[in-house]
C-alpha positions as CSV (number, residue, x, y, z in Angstrom):
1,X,-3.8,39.2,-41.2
2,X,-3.3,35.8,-42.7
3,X,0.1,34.1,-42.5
4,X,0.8,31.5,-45.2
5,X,3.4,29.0,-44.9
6,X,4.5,26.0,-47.8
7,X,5.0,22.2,-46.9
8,X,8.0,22.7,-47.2
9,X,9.2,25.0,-44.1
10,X,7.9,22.1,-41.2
11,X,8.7,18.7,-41.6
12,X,6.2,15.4,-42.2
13,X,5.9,14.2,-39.0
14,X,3.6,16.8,-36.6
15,X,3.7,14.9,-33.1
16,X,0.7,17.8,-32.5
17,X,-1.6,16.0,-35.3
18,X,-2.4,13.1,-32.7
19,X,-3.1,15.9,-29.8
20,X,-5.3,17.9,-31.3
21,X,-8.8,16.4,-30.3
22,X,-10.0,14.4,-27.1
23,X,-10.8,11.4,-29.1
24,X,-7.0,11.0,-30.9
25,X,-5.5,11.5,-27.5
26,X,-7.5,8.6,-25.8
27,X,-6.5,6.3,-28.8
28,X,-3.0,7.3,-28.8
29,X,-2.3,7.1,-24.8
30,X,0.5,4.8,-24.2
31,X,-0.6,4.3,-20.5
32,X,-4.1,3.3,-18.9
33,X,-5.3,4.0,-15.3
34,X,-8.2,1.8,-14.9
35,X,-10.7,0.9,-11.4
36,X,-8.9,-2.6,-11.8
37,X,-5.5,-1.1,-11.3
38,X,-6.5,0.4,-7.5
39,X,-6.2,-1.0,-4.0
40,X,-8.1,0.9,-0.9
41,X,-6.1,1.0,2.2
42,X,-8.5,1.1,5.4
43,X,-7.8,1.7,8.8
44,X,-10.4,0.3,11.2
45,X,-10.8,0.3,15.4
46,X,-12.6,-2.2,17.2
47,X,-16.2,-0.9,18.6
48,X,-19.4,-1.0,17.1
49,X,-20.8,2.3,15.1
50,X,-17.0,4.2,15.2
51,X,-16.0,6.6,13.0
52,X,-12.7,8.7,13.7
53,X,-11.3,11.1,11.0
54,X,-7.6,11.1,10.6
55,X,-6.8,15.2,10.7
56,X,-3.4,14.6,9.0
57,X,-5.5,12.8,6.1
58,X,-8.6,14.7,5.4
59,X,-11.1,12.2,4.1
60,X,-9.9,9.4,5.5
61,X,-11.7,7.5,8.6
62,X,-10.5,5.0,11.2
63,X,-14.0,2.7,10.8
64,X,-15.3,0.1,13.4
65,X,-15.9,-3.3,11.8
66,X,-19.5,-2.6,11.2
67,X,-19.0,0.5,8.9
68,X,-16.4,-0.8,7.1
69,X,-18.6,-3.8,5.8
70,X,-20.6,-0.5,4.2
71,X,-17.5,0.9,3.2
72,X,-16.9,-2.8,1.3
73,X,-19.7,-2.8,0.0
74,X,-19.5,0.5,-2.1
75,X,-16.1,-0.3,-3.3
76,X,-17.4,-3.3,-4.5
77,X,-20.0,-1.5,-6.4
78,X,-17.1,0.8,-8.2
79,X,-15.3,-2.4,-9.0
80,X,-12.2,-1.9,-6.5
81,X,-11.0,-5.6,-6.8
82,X,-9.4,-5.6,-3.1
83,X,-9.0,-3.4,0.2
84,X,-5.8,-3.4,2.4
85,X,-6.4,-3.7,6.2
86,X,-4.4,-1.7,8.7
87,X,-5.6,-2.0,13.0
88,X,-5.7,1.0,15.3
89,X,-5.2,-0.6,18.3
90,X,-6.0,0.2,22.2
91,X,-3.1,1.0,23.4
92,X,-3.7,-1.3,26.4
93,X,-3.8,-4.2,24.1
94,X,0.0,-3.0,23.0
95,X,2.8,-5.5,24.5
96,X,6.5,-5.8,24.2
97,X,6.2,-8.7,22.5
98,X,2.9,-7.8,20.4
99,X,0.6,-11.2,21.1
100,X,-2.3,-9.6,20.2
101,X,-1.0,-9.7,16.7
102,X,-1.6,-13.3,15.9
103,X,-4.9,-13.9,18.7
104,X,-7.5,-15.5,16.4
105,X,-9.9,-13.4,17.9
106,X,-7.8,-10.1,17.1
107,X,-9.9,-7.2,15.1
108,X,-8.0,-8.2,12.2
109,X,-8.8,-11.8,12.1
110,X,-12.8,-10.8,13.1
111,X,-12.6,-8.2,10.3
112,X,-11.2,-10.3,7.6
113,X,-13.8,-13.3,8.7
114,X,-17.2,-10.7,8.8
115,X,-15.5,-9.0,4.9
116,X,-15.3,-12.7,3.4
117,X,-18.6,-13.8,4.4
118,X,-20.3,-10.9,2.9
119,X,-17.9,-10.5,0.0
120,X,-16.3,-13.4,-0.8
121,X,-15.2,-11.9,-4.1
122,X,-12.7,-8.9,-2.9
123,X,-10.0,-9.4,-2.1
124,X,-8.2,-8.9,1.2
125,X,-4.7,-7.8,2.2
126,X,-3.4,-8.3,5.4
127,X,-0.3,-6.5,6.8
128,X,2.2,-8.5,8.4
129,X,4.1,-6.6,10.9
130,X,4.6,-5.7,14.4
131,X,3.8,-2.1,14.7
132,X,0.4,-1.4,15.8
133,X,0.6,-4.2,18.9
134,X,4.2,-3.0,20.0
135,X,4.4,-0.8,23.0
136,X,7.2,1.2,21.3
137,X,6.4,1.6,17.7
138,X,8.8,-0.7,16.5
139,X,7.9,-2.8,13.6
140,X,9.3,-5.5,16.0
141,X,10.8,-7.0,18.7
142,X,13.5,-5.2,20.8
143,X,16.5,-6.0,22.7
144,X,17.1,-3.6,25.9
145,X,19.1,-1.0,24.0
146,X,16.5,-1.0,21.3
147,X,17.5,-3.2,18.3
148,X,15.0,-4.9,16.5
149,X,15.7,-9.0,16.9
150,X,15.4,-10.4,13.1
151,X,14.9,-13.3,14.1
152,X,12.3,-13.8,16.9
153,X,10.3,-11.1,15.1
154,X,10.3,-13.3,12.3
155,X,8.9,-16.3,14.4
156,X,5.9,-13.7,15.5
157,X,5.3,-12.5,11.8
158,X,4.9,-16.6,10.9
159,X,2.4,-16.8,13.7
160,X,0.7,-13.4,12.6
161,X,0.2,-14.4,8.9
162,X,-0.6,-18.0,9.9
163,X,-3.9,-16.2,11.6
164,X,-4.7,-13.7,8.6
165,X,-4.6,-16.7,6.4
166,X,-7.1,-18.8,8.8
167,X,-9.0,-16.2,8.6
168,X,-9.5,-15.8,4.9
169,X,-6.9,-13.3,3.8
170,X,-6.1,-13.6,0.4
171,X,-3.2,-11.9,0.4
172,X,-0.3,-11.5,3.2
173,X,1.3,-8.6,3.0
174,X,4.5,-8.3,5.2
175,X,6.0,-4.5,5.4
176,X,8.0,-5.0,8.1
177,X,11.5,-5.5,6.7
178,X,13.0,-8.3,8.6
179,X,15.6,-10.2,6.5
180,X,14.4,-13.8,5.9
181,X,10.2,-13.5,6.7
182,X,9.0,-13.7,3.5
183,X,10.9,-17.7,3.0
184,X,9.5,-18.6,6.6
185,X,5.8,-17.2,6.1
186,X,6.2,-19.2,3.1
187,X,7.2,-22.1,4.2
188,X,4.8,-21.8,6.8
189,X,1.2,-21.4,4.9
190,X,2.9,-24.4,2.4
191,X,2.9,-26.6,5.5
192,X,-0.5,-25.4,7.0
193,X,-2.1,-26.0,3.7
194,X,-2.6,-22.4,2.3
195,X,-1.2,-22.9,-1.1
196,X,-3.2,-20.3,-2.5
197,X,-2.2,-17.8,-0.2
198,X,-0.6,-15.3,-1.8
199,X,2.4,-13.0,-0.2
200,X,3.0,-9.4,-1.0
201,X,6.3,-8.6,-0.3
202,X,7.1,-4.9,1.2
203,X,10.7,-5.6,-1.0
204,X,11.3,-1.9,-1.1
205,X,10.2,-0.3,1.5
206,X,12.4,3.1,2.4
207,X,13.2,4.5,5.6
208,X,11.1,7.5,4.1
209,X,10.0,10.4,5.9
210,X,6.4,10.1,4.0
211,X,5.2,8.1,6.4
212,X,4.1,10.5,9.3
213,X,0.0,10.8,8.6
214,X,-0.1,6.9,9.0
215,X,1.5,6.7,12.2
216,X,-0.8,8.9,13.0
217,X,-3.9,7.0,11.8
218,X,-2.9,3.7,13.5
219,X,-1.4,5.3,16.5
220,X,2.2,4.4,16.2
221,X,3.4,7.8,16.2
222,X,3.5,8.3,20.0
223,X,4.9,4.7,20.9
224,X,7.2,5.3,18.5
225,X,8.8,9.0,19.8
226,X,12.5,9.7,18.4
227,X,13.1,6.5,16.9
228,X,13.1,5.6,13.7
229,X,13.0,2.8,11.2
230,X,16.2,3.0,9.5
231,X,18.4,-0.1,10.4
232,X,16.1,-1.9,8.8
233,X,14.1,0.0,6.2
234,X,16.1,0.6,3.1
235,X,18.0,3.9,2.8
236,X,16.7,6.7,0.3
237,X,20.1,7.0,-1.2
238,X,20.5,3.4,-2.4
239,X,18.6,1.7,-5.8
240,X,20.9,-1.6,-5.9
241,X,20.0,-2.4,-2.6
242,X,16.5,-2.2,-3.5
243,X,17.1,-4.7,-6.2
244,X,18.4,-7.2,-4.5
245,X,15.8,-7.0,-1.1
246,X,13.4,-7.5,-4.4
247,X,15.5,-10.5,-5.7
248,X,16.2,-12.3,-2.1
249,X,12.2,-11.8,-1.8
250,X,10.7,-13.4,-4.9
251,X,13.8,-16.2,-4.0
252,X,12.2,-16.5,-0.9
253,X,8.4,-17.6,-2.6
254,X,7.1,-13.9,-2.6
255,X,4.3,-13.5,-5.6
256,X,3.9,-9.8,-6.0
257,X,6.7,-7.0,-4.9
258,X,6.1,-3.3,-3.4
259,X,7.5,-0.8,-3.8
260,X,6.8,2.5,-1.5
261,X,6.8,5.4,-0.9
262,X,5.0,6.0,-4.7
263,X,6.2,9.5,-6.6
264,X,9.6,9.6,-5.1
265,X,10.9,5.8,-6.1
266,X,9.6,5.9,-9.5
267,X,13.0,5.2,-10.7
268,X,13.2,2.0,-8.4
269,X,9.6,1.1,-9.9
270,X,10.3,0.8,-13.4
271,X,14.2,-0.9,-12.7
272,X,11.9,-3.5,-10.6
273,X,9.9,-4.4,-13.6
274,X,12.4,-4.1,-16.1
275,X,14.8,-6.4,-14.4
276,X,12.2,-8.9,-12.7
277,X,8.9,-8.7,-15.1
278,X,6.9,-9.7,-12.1
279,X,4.1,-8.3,-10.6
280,X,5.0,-4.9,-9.0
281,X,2.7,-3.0,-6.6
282,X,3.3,0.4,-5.8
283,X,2.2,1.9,-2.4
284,X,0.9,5.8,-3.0
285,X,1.7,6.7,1.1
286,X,0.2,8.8,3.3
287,X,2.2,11.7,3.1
288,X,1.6,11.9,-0.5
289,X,-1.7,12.0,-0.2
290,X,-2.0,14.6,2.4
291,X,0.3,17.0,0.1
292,X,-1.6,16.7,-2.5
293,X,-4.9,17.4,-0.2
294,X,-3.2,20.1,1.2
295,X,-2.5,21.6,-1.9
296,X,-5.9,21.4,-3.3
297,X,-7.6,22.7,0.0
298,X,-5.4,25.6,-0.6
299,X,-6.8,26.2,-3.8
300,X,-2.6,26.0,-5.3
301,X,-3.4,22.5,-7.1
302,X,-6.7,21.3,-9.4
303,X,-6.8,18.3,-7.3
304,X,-8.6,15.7,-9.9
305,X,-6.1,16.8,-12.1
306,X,-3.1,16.4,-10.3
307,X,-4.0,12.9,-8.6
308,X,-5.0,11.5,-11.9
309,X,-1.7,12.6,-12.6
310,X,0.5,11.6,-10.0
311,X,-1.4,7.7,-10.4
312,X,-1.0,7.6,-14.3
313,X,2.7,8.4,-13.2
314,X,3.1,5.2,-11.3
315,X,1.2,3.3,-13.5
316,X,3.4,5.2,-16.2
317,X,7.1,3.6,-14.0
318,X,5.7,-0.2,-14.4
319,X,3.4,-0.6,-11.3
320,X,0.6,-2.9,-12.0
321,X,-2.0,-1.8,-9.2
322,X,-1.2,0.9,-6.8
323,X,-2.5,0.8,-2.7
324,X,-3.6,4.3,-3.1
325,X,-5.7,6.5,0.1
326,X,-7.5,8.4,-3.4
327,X,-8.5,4.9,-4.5
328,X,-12.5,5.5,-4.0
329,X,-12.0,9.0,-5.9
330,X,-10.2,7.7,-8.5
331,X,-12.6,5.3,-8.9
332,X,-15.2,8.0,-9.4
333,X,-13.5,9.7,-11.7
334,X,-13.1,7.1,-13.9
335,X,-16.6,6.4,-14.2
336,X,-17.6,9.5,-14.9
């Protein structure tokens, strides 16, 4: 049976006419997920020949320094334009007062070194914070009842970024939270000479509970116990005080802002770049990814589909790259 309709029962304008073939829809997208847009986190040990999988984060390998100069080298090869470097350390190396963070023979500072002589072209981030080398977990340094000290963490996070940058980081990336670090880490490469050095500013980090796969990875998750991050991470219910961590930051010299967790601060992403127009990094966490992993290995989720997804989202909110644990896949993907 045929149904016949006139012009004049649906109106001029059929939003479905752009949909309707493959072609029209790539013309028409409003937002682009591109290889350019993606950052690789990588966790790495100290060793020769190590290779650990993460079983929180299927996939995803702690990597002695000698297999992640392979791993560069394939990313380069996709066109990831930079990796983000996160230590496991021995926990015998882990002191109150975390030295081992800014010892210029640290496995960060050696990793950084051996990535820029081979490729001198990606780019390296660098977190600054406490974590890894503290004996409790804390993102820095503790009084006797616990608090984290501001300020004399912020003296070690200047002497830990002043290393990364000797080293050849490109980019220092401090996610520790401490009021005032991003003006002294500033202040500090300006005096030492590293003009160029860029800083990535954790702005709006949350006190989230999407973090528990990379404790896990860099072996903060046992130091840590009971604690938690929240006096100085920022609280999920608050957006205004995200704003203005982001303003006092970029104030304080910071180039690029973050934003993380990813998927549940969307609203926080796009405010950032429409009130700032600066760059705006987004961080897709750990947890996120092991949902979505989870999901798919399960068989509930189509798993291509639903990270291409869950990154156009972001992109979609404002972010202008996204540190992203599906980064290599993406990157796949996209080429294909």
């Amino acid at each position: 049976m045929t149904i016949q309709f006139t012009a004049r029962q649906f109106p001029q304008t059929r939003l479905r006419r752009p949909r309707f073939k493959p072609f029209s829809r790539r013309l028409t997208a409003e937002t682009r997920l591109l290889v350019e847009d993606l950052i690789y986190p990588l966790f790495i040990v100290e060793g020769k020949n190590r290779r650990e999988a993460i079983s929180s984060m299927p996939g995803i390998e702690r990597l002695s320094v000698d297999l992640l100069l392979a791993e560069a080298e394939q990313l380069v090869q996709l066109g990831i334009p930079a990796i983000a470097l996160f230590p496991v350390m021995d926990p015998a190396k882990k002191t109150p007062l975390a030295e081992e963070a800014y010892c210029p023979q640290g496995l960060i500072q050696c990793a950084v070194r051996q990535l820029k002589q081979s490729f001198p072209d990606l780019g390296i981030i660098t977190d600054a914070a406490l974590d890894p080398y503290t004996a409790h977990g804390q993102d820095g340094i503790i009084d006797e009842h616990g608090y984290v000290l501001n300020d004399a963490t912020v003296d070690t996070l200047v002497k830990q970024a002043l290393s990364h940058a000797e080293a050849g980081a490109d980019i220092i990336a401090p996610s520790d939270m401490m009021d005032g670090r991003i003006g002294a880490i500033r202040r500090a490469l300006e005096q030492e000479g590293f003009v160029n050095t860029q800083i990535l500013a954790y702005s709006a980090k949350y006190a989230s509970g999407f973090y528990g796969p990379f404790r896990e990875a860099v072996g903060s998750k046992t130091a840590l116990g009971q604690a938690d991050k929240s006096q100085y991470q920022v609280d999920p219910r608050n957006a205004d005080e995200a704003l203005h961590e982001v303003a006092l930051d970029l104030a304080e010299g910071a180039d690029i802002v973050m934003v993380k967790p990813g998927m549940p601060y969307l609203d926080i992403v796009k405010q950032t770049k429409d009130v700032f127009r600066v760059p705006t990094f987004v961080y897709q966490v750990s947890g996120e990814y092991a949902m979505l992993k989870a999901a798919a290995s399960a068989g509930w989720l189509d798993e291509k589909k639903c990270v291409m997804e869950s990154l156009i989202s972001i992109k979609r909110a404002g972010a202008d790259a996204i540190l992203t644990y599906f980064a290599k896949q993406a990157a796949l993907w996209l080429q294909s």
